[in-house]
N, C-alpha and C positions, 0 to 999 in steps of 0.2 A: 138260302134263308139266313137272314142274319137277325140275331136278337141282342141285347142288351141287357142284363140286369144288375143291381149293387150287390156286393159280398162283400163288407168285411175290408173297405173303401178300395176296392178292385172293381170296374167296371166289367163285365164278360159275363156270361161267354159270349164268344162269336161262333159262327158256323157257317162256313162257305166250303165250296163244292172242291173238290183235291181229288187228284189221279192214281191208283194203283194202293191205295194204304186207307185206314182212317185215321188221325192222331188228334188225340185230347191230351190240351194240355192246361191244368190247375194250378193255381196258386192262391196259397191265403197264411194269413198273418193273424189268425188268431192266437192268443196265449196260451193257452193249452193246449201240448203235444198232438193227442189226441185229438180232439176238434179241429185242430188247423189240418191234418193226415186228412180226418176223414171230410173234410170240405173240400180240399183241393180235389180229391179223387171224386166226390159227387161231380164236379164240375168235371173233368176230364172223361167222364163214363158217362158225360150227355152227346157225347160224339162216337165212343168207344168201349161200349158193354159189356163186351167181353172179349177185353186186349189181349194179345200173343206177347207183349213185353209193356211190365212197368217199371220206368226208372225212376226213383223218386232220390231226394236231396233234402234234408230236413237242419234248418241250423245246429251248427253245435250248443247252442244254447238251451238245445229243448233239452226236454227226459225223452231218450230214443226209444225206450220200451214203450214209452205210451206211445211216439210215434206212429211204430210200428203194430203196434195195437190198430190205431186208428186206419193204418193202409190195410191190415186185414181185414177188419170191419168193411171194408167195399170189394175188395178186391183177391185173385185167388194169390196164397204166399208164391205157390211154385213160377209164380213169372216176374215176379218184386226182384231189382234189383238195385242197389243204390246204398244210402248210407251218408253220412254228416257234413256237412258243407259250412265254409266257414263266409259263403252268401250264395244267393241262389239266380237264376237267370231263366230270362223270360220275356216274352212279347212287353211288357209289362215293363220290362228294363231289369237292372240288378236290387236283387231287394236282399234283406238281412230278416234275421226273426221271423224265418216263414218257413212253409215247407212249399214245395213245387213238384209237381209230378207230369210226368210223360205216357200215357197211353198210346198205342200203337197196336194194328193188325195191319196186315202184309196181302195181297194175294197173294197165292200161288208160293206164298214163303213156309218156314215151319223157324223154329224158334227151338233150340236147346241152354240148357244149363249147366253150371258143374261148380263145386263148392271148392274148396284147398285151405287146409291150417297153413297160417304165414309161419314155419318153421325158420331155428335157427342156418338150417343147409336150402341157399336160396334155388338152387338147382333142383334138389329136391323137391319144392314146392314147385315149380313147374312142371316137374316130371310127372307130381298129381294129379296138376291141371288137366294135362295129355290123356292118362290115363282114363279121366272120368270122360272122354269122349268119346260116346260109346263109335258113335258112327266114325269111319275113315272120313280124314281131309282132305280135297283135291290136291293135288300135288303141280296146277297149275291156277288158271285162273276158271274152268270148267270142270264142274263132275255131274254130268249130265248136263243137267239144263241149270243149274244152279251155283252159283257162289257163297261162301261164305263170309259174312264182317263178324268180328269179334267186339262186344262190349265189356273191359275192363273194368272191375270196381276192389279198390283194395283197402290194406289199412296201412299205414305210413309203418316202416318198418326199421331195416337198417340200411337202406338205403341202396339196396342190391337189386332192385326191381327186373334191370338190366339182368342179370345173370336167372332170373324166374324166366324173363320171354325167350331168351335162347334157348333154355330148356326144352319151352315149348312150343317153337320154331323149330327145331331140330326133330323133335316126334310128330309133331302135327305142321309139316308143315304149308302154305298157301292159302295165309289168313290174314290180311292186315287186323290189326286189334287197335282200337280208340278206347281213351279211358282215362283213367287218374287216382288218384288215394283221396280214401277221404277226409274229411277238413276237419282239423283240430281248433283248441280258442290261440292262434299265433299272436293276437293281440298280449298276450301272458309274458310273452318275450320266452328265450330259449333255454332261459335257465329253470323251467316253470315246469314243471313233470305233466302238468296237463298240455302243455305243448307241445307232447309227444301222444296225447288221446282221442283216437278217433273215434267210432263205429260202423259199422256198416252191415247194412239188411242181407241176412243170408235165405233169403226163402222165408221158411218158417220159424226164423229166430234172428236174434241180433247179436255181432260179433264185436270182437275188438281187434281180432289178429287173424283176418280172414281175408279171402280173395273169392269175389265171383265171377262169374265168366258166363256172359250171355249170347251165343252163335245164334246169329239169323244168317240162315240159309235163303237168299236170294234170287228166284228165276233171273237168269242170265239177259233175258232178253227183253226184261218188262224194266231195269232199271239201273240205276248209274251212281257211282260214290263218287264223291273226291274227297279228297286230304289236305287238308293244309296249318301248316306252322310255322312260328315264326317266334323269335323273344323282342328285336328292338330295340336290347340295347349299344351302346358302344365302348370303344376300346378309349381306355385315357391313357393308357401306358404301352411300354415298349414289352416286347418279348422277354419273358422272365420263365427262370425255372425253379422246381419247387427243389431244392439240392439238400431238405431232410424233412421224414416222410416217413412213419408208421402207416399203411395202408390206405384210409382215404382220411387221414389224421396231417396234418401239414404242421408243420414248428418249422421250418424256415424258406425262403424266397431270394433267392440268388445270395445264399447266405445271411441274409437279414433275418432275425426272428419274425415270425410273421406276425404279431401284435405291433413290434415296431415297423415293422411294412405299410400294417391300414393308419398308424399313428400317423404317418407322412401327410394323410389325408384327412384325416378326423381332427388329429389333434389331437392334445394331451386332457382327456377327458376323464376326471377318474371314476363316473359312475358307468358300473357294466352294464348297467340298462340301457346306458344311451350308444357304450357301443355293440351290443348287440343287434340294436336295431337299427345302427346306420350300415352297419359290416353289409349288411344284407340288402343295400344299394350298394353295394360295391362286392361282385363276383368276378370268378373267372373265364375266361373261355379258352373250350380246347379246341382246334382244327381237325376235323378227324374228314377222310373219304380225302386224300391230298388236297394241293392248292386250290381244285374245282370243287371238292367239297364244302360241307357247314360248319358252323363252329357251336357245339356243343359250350350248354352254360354249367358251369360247377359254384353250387352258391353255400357261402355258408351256413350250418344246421346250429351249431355247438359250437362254443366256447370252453375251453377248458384252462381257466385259468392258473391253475396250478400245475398241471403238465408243462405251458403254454403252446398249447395247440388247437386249432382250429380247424373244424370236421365238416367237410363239404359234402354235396350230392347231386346227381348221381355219385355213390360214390365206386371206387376203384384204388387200385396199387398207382399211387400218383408220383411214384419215385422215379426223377430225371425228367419228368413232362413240362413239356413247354405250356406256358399257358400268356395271355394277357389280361390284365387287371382290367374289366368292364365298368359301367355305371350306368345308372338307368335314367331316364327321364319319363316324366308323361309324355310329351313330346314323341319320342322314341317309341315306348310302351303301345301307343296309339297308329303310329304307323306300322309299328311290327302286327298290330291286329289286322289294322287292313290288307297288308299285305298276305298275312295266311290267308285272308276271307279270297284275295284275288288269286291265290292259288288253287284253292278246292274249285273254286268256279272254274278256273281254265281246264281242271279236271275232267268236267260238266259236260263237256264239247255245246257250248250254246245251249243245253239245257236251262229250265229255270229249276231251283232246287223247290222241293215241299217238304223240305224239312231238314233245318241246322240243329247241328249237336254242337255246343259250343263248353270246351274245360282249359277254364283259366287259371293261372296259379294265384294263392293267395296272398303273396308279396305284390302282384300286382295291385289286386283288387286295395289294398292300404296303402300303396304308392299313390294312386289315381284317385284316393280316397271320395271325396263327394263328387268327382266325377268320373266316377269308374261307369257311369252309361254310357259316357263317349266309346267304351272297348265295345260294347255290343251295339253304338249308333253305328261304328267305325263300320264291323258286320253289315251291318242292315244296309247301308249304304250301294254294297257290294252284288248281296244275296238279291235286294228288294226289300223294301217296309211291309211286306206285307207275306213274308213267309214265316211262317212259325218257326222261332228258334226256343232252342230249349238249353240248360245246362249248369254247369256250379262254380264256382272259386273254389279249387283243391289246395291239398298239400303234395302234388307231384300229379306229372302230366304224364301220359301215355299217347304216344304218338307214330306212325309213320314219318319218315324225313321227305318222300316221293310222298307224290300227290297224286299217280293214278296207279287202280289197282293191280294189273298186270305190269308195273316194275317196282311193286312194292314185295310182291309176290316170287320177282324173280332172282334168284338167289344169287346168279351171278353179278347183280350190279352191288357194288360196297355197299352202298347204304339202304339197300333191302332190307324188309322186316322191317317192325315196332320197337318203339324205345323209349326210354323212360328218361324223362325233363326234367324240369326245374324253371320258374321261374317264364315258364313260355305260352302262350295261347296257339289254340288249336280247335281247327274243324273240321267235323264230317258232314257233310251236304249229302243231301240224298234226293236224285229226281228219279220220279217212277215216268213209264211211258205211256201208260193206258188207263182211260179215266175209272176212280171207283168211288167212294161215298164222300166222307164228312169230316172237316176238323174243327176243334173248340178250342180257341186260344182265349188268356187273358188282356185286358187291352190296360193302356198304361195309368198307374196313380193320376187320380182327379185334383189329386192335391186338398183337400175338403176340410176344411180348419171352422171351429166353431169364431173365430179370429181372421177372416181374410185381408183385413189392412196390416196388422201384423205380422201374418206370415209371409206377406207379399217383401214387407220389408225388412223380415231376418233372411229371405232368401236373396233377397238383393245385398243384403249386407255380406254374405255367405260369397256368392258371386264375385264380391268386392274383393273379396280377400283372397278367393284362389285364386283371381289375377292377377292381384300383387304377386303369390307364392309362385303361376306358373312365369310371372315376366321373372322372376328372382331364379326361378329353376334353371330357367330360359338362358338367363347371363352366366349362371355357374357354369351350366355345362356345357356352353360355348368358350366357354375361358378353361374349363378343363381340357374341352376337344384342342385349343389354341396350344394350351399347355403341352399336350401330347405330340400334337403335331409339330412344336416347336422341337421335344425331345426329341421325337425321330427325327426331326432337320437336324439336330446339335450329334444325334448318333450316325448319323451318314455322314459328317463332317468329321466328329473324330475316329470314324473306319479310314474315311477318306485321306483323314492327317495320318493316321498309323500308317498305312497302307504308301503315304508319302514319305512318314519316317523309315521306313524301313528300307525305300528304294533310295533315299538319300545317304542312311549306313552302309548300306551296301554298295553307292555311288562311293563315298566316302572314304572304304576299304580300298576301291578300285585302285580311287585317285591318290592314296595313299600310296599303294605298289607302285607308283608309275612315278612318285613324286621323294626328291630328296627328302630325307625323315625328318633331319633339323629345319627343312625351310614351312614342313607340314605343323612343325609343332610352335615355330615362331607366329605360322601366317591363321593358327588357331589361337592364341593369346593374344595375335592385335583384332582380330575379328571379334573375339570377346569384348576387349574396351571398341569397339567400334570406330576401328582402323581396319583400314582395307587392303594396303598395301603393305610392302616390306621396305624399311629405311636403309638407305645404300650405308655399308660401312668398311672400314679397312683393319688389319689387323697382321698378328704373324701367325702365319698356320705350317702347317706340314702334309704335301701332298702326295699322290702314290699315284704314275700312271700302269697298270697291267697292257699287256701286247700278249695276243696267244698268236705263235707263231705257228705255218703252214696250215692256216687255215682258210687262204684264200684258194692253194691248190686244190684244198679236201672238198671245195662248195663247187667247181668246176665240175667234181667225177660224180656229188652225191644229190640225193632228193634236197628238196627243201625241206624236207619233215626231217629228214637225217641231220640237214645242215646244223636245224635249231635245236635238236635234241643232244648232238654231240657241242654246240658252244654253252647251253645250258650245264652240261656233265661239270663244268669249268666253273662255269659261271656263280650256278649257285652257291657251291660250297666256297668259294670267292666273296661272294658279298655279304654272307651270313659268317666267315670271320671278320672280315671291317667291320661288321655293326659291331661282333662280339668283344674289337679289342678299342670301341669309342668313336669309330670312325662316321662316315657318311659316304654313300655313291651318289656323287656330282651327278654324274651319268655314264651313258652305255656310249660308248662312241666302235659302232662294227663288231670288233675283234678283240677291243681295247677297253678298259675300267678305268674310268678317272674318280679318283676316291680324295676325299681331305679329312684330316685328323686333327686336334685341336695339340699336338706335342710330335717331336720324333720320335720318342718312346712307345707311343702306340702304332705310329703309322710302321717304323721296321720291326715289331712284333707280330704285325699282321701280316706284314710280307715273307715274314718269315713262316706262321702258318699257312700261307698259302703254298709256300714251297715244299713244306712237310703234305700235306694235302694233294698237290699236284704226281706225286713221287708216289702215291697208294693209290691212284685212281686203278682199276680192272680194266682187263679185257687191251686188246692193241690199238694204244694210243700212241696215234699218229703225230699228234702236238707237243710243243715246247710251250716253255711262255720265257718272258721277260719284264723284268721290273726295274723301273728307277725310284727314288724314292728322295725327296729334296725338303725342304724349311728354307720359309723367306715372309716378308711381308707383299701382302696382295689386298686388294679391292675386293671387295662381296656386292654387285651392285644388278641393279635390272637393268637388261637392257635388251632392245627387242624394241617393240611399238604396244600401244593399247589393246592392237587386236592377239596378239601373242607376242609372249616375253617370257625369261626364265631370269631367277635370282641363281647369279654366278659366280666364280671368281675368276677375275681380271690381274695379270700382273707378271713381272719377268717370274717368278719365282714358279706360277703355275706352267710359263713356258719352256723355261730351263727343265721344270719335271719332266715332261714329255719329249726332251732332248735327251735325258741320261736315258729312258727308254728306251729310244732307238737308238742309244748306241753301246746298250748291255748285250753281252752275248748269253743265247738262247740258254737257260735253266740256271742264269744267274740272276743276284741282283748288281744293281748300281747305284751306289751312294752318292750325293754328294760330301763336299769333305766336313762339312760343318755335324752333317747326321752323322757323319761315321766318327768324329770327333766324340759328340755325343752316347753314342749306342756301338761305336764298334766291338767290342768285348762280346757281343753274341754272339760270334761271327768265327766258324772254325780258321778259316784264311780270307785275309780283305789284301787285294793287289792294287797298290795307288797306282794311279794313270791320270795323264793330263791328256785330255781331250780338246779339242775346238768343235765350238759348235756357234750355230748361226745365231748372232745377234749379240756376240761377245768379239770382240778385237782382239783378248787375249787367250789361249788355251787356258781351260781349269783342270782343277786336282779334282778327281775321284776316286774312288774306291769302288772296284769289283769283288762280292765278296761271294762266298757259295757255304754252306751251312758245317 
């Protein structure tokens, strides 16, 4: 049967035939608390006479005592549940300044209740919850023949909702729970003390700091839930952490005060009205359940400008958490609706539902502003047009993260159990299996103006302009996604560049050990002006060849690890006094150190610490060394090819060096006569000698000297 009649410019009821339940559901927008209560529920009790659960939603707008007055006046208190809504939801679409109610009986179901003071110990209050139930919980998805759902209705609190359900998850547990807080005037902005006032219907009285809790026990076999949620929005910024942090209170964001954080974004605005209400399109999100988990929204509540801190929720101990900076669009908002709705239906297995419970948050419902019926078209789309949906714009969402009830139920998976939202839509779908009576829905605004050319044309004109807003939304948050996305290109680029500087310093070290000091510190000064090479030049230097002698026999009897460990023993302590006395190593040549000094002063003061050095070495050393040590003018020049080359020195005076060394006797040195001219006076005994050597016609004078 279907009928039609006008109420109060709502066409309905309707009444078509449904499986396993009956549900009435009323709405009406009369001005007085009262009358509009008690109309809504005449119309819902023309389907459902005498309901097993009523949930009703009345704006915050009304006087909730009359409200609630008028739900008594039809209805018995002990199965009322519900409480203030800051809009209401319905076949009908989202309306404001109405009350809306839900009627419902079950087969073969039963229906309990239980009350709790929202106390300051949020544990506590769910521990009450528990308590008040009288009967045990399954502890899986079966107790007997029956399941249980939980419907949630609370008052907006301190924001620890979270720490109420684990409570009562942990005493009771194998119960998904759907639900929300109820709706305060957020239009007031957050600095407005009625920002924080809800109500809500306790039975047989009206609360302000309550929770009720409504179990329908469900035969197992007659019917089917699913779950689904979703928020919508996105990330515009990179991974940041909150690094100072009173409890769910934040004053800074990777060190930044976090007023100057959202400023980056807003702007320098100096009325706290206007950033109150932008802060609140722009939250955070955390990752919880690892990388295959969801990201949890944390949105701002409070402003505290004098602290300067700003108070999120859910809230929590948010010290060291990673979070990213989100923003919302309709756009976004609207997909994230569908997306739950396609969740709880996959729930479903192919069922059709008879009936959606739909709780959306009240940031949305003002973001989506005049078209916030696209969140409940986006549903309908999904469900079907033609299932009864019911439900309200809250101040905090209750939810399941899993969408079917055996692994919501099961404790080993992370994101098991209910949880408390922010900012996110959510559904529970309900298909029964077996046919039973009647349901009464509202059907949608007639639109009925005593002015229909008028209002045809403030609706178009209305139309006009949230198209401008959604194309404008449209570009912003494509140019912010752009923005972001361009950040994390620019932060993988400079990981990518540190991560290049760093193997380049440490290239850099390398090729420094391996590379004459002075030619490193020259071939960095023409690199700076943007010279690339090194200019050939000539000059008078002073060189030093070392010879370790019998260490060709020793590499014969030993390992190679031995070989290099006992010419190191030499080596090091060797090249670390020529750096100490101004010197440079040319290079390694074998057995032998060829070094150049910029005087003889420094070059036979080093030969002479090498000598003291060599004479305290430990342990049985098998070696000698020998040293010559000579001053001349020589070449400093490249030479090699493109592909390899080294900057050297060329010249008799580097070759005479390495003549006095092989013809010094072992744990001497050998002078020429100009250095011993020079520097002889170090020298406890110097023996002149004239030597020949190759590439001279005549014998020269040296000097043999020993310390």
């Amino acid at each position: 049967m279907i009928t039609n009649t006008r109420l109060d410019g709502i066409l309905g009821p309707v009444t078509l035939s449904l499986m396993g339940m009956s549900i009435g559901i009323g709405l009406s927008r009369l001005a007085d608390g009262f009358e509009a209560a008690r109309a809504a529920a005449r119309d819902a009790k023309a389907a459902v006479p005498e309901p097993m659960l009523a949930i009703v939603f009345g704006s915050i707008h009304f006087d909730h005592a009359r409200v609630h007055e008028g739900i008594l006046a039809e209805i018995d208190a002990a199965v009322v549940i519900g409480g203030s809504s800051y809009a209401e939801v319905s076949n009908a679409g989202v309306t404001k300044n109405s009350v809306v109610i839900l009627l419902v009986s079950f087969d073969g179901a039963s229906v309990r209740f239980v009350d709790a003071a929202l106390t300051e110990n949020a544990e506590r209050t769910g521990e009450a919850l528990a308590r008040g139930l009288c009967d045990e919980l399954p502890a899986g998805s079966q107790n007997g023949a029956t399941f249980p759902i939980g419907i949630f209705i609370g008052s907006f609190g301190d924001g620890r909702e979270n720490e109420v359900l684990s409570a009562l998850r942990s005493l009771k547990p194998g119960m998904p729970i759907f639900g929300g807080l109820s709706g305060a005037d957020y239009d007031l902005g957050m600095s407005h003390p009625d920002f924080w006032k809800s109500y809500q219907y306790m039975g047989g009285g009206v609360g302000k700091a309550g929770i009720r809790l409504a179990v329908i026990d469900l035969p197992i076999d007659a019917y089917r839930v699913g779950f689904g949620f979703e928020h919508g929005w996105d990330p515009v910024g990179p991974e940041v952490e909150f690094t100072k942090t009173e409890s769910e209170q934040v004053f800074e964001v990777d060190g930044v005060p976090i007023f100057d954080y959202y400023r980056q974004f807003l702007g320098e605005q100096e009325s706290r009205d206007f950033y109150e209400l932008m802060i609140q399109r722009y939250g955070f999100a955390m990752q919880v359940g690892g990388e295959n988990g969801r990201s949890v929204l944390k949105l701002p509540v409070k402003c505290d400008f004098d602290k300067k801190a700003i108070t999120l929720f859910p809230a929590e101990d948010f010290a060291g958490k990673k979070v990213r900076l989100i923003q919302s669009s309709r756009q976004g908002l609207l997909a994230g609706a569908r997306k739950a709705a396609e969740s709880a239906m996959k729930a479903l297995d192919g069922r059709t539902p008879h009936l959606v419970f739909m709780v959306s948050c009240c940031t949305r419902c003002a973001i989506l502003h005049s078209r916030v019926d696209l969140e409940v078209e986006a549903a309908r789309e999904v469900f079907g047009p033609d299932v009864p949906i019911f439900g309200y714009y809250s101040g905090g969402e209750i939810f399941p993260f899993l969408s079917q009830v055996e692994d919501i139920i099961d404790a080993s998976k992370e994101l098991s159990g209910s949880h408390y939202h922010t900012t996110t839509v959510g559904f529970l779908a309900l298909a029964a299996d077996t046919p039973s009576r009647a349901v009464v829905v509202p059907e949608r605004l007639n639109g009925a103006t005593d002015n229909p050319d008028e209002f045809a044309r403030l609706k178009r004109l209305l139309a006009e302009s949230e198209d401008i807003l959604d194309s404008s939304e449209r570009f912003l948050s494509n140019m912010s996604r752009k923005s972001y996305r361009d950040g994390e290109k620019l932060l993988e680029q400079n990981e990518q560049l540190a991560l290049k500087n760093e193997h380049n310093e440490k290239l850099q070290g390398v090729v420094h050990r391996y590379t004459p000091h002075d030619i490193w510190s020259q071939l960095g000064e023409n690199v700076a002006k943007g010279v690339y090479e090194l200019a050939d030049a000539d000059g008078v230097f002073t060189f030093m060849f070392l010879d370790v002698k019998g260490f060709t026999a020793y590499s014969e009897k030993h390992t190679a690890a031995e070989v290099v460990a006992a010419i190191n023993r030499i080596f090091k302590p060797a090249t670390d006094m020529i750096y100490q006395c101004g010197g440079d190593v040319d290079k390694y040549i074998g057995d032998c150190i060829f070094a150049a000094f910029p005087n003889a002063a420094a070059g036979v003061k080093a030969a002479c610490g090498i000598m003291k050095l060599f004479e305290t070495l430990e342990g049985d050393n098998p070696f000698s060394i020998r040293i010559g040590v000579n001053s001349g003018r020589a070449v400093r020049a490249n030479v090699g090819s493109d592909a390899r080359r080294e900057y050297t020195y060329i010249g008799d005076a580097v070759n005479l060096t390495q003549r006095l060394e092989a013809n010094c006797t072992p744990g001497k040195l050998l002078l020429s006569e100009g250095v011993h001219d020079e520097c002889g006076a170090s020298f406890a005994s110097a023996q002149r000698k004239e030597i020949t050597v190759k590439g001279k016609s005549e014998p020269i004078a040296v000097y043999e000297c020993t310390l």
